[in-house]
N, C-alpha and C positions, 0 to 999 in steps of 0.2 A: 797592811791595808785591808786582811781580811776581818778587821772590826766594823769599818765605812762602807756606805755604799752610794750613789750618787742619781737623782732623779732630776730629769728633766721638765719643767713644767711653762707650759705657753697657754693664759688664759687672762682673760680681760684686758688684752693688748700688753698683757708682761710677759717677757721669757728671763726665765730662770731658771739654775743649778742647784741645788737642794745637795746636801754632805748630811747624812743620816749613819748616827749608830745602827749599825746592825741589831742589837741586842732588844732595842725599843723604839728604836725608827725615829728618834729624837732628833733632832736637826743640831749641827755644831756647828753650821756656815752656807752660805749662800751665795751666788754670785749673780751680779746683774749683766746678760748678756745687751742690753742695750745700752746701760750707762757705762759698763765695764767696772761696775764697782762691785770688791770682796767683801762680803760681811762676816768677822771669824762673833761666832757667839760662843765658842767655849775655846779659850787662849790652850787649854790644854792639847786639843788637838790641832792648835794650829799649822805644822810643820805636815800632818798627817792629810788634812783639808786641803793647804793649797799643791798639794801633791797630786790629791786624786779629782781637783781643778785644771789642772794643770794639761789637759787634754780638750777641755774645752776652750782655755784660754789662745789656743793656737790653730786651733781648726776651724774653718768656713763655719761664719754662725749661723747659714742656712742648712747648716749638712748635724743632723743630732747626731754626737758619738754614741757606739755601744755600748750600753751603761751595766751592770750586773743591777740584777733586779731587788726591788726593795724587801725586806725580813717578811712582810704583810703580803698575801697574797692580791692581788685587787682584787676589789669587789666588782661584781656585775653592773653592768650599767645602770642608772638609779632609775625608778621612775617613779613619777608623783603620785602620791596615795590618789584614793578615792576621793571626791569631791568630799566637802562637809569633815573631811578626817586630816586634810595638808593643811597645816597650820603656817605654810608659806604666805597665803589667803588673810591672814588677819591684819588688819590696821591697827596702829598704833592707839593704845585708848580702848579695845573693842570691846572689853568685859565692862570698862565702866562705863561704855553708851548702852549698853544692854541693862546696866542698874537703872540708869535713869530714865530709859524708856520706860523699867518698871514701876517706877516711883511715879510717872507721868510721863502717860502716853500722851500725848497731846503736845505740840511743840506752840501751839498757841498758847495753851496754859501755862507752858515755862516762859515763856517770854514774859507774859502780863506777871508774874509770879515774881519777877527777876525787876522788871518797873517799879512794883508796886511795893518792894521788900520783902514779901513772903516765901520766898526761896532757901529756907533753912536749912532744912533738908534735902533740900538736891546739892546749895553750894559745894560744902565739900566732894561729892562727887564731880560736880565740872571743873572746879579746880583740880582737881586730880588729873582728869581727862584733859585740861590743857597743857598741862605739864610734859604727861606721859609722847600727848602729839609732837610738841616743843624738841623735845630728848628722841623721839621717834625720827620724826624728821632729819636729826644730825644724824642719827644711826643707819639711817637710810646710806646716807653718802659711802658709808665702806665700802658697800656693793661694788665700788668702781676700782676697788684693788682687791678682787678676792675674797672679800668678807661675803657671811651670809648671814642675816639678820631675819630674827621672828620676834612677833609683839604678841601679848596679850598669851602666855601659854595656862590654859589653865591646868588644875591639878584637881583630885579625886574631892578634896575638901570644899570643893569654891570656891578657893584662892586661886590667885595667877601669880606667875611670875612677869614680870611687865616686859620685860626683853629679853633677849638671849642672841649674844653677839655670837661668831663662830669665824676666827681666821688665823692668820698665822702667824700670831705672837697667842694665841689660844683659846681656850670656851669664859664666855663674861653672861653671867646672870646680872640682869641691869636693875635694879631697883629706885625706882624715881620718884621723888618728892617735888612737890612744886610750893615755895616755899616764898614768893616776893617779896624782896626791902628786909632779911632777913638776914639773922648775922649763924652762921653754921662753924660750929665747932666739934671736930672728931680728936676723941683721946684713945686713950687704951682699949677702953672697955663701954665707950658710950660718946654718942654723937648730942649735940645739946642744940636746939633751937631755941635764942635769943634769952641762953642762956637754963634751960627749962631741958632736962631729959628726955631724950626718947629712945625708944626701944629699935631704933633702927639699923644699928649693926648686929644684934641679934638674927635681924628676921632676915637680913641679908645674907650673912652667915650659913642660916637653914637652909634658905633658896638654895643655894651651892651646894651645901652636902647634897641635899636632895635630887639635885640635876644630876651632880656627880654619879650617884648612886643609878641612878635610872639610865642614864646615858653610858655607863660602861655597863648593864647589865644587858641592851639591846645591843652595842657595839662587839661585844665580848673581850674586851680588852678593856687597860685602866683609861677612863676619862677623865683629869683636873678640870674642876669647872673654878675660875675666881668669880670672888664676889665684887660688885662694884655698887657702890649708893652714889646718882645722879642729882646732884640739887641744879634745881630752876628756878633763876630768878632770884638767887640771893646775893646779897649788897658783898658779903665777905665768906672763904673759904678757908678757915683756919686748921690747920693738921700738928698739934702738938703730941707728935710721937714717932719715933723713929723707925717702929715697926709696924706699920697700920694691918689692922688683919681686912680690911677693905679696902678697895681703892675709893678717894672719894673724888669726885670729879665735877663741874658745872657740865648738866646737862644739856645745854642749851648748844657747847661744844664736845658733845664728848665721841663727834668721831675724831675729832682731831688729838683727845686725849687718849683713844685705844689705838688710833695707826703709830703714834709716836712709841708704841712698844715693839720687843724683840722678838722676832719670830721663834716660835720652838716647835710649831707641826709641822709635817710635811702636809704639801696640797692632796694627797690621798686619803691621809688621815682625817684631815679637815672635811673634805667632800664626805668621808664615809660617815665622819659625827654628824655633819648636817642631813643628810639622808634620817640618821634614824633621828633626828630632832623635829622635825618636819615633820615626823608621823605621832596624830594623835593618841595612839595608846601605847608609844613609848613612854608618856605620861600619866597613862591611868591604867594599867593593868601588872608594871612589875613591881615586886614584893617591896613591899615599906620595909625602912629602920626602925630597929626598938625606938628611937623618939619620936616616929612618927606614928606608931598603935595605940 
């Protein structure tokens, strides 16, 4: 048993038991003290998990057992950056309502612009921005189990990353497309709209290493980030490949597609990536990858 160790955690109306390797605080099983339900996520330890369960499972569930403490030390209490720097604060969409303010400040001008057909140049920007709000809004919803969600992160380039999920089946860099009446196809190595390639598991891809990289350089420990590309609005979701390096998912639902995953942080770990996710110059001050110089 001295490989396990076992965390107690009560937040947004769940209590739960957490079974964490010692080694990297990984999760192998869970219990639900309100439904009573075991969850073994790695069958290897399973005889070792409901073992060191097993003292929860029989004592007052208002009385918390003694638990040996987790591999991580906790972190200090978190507190929210400085105004203008907690990217908790951004709405879904927010970099690309700032494009289109650019392109026309005037929201009378875009209306008569949008009437009249002269909207060229802004459309793809508000189609984007509806998409991102669409996907935003479902993302919203995890909040109510744990998750913590940020929109619109930007990076050193003037790119953003459009979301970035944070709970406990892991970290999801969300990249959303809004793509209506449209037929989507992901293969190996490339996603196809209406049959036409586009470079969008590529840049999902990047999105991820790059959180990766930046989010275990302020946590000090490894961060897995996955990638996911969100389509909105498309008529068909076709996945011909057994091993997708992306998830693809309809944005339109996709908290219902990241809560239907397997937990593998513990709630410490979670909290403490979302802490430094949340602050702006965990995005723009540590060291790039050779592919990003």
């Amino acid at each position: 048993m001295g490989d396990l160790r076992t965390e107690r955690w009560r937040r947004y109306g769940h209590d739960r038991v957490y079974v964490n390797r010692a080694a990297d605080s990984a999760a192998v099983a869970w219990y639900d003290c309100r439904t009573g339900k075991i969850n073994i996520l790695d069958e290897s330890y399973r005889a070792e998990a409901l073992s060191a369960l097993a003292p929860f499972l029989t004592s007052d569930p208002d009385v918390t057992p003694t638990t040996e403490p987790p591999s991580r030390p906790a972190p200090p209490p978190a507190t929210a950056p400085p105004p203008g720097q907690d990217l908790a604060a951004n709405k879904p969409g927010a970099s690309l309502r700032r494009r289109i303010d650019e392109l026309e400040p005037s929201p009378l001008l875009r209306t008569l612009k949008r009437w009249f057909g002269l909207d060229a140049a802004l459309r793809p920007w508000v189609t984007g921005l509806r998409g991102e709000r669409i996907a935003g809004k479902s993302l919203n919803r995890l909040r109510r189990d744990g998750w913590f969600v940020l929109h619109s992160v930007e990076l050193p380039s003037g790119a953003d990353i459009d979301h970035v999920a944070i709970g406990p089946p892991g970290v999801f860099t969300i990249n959303t497309k809004h793509h209506r009446g449209s037929r989507i196809w992901l293969g190996d190595h490339t996603t196809m709209v209406n049959g036409h390639p586009t470079p969008y598991i590529r840049n999902s891809l990047f999105e991820a290493r790059r959180a990766a990289r930046l989010l275990t350089h302020t946590c000090g420990f490894p961060v897995d980030v996955h990638p996911v590309l969100a389509i909105v609005g498309a008529t068909t979701l076709t996945i011909r490949t057994t091993t997708p390096s992306v998830h693809l998912i309809d944005g339109s639902h996709a908290a219902h597609a990241l809560s239907a995953l397997s937990p593998t942080l513990t709630p410490s770990d979670t909290e403490r990536i979302y802490t430094a996710a949340r602050e702006e110059n965990t995005w723009l001050t540590a060291p790039l990858g050779r592919d990003e110089m």
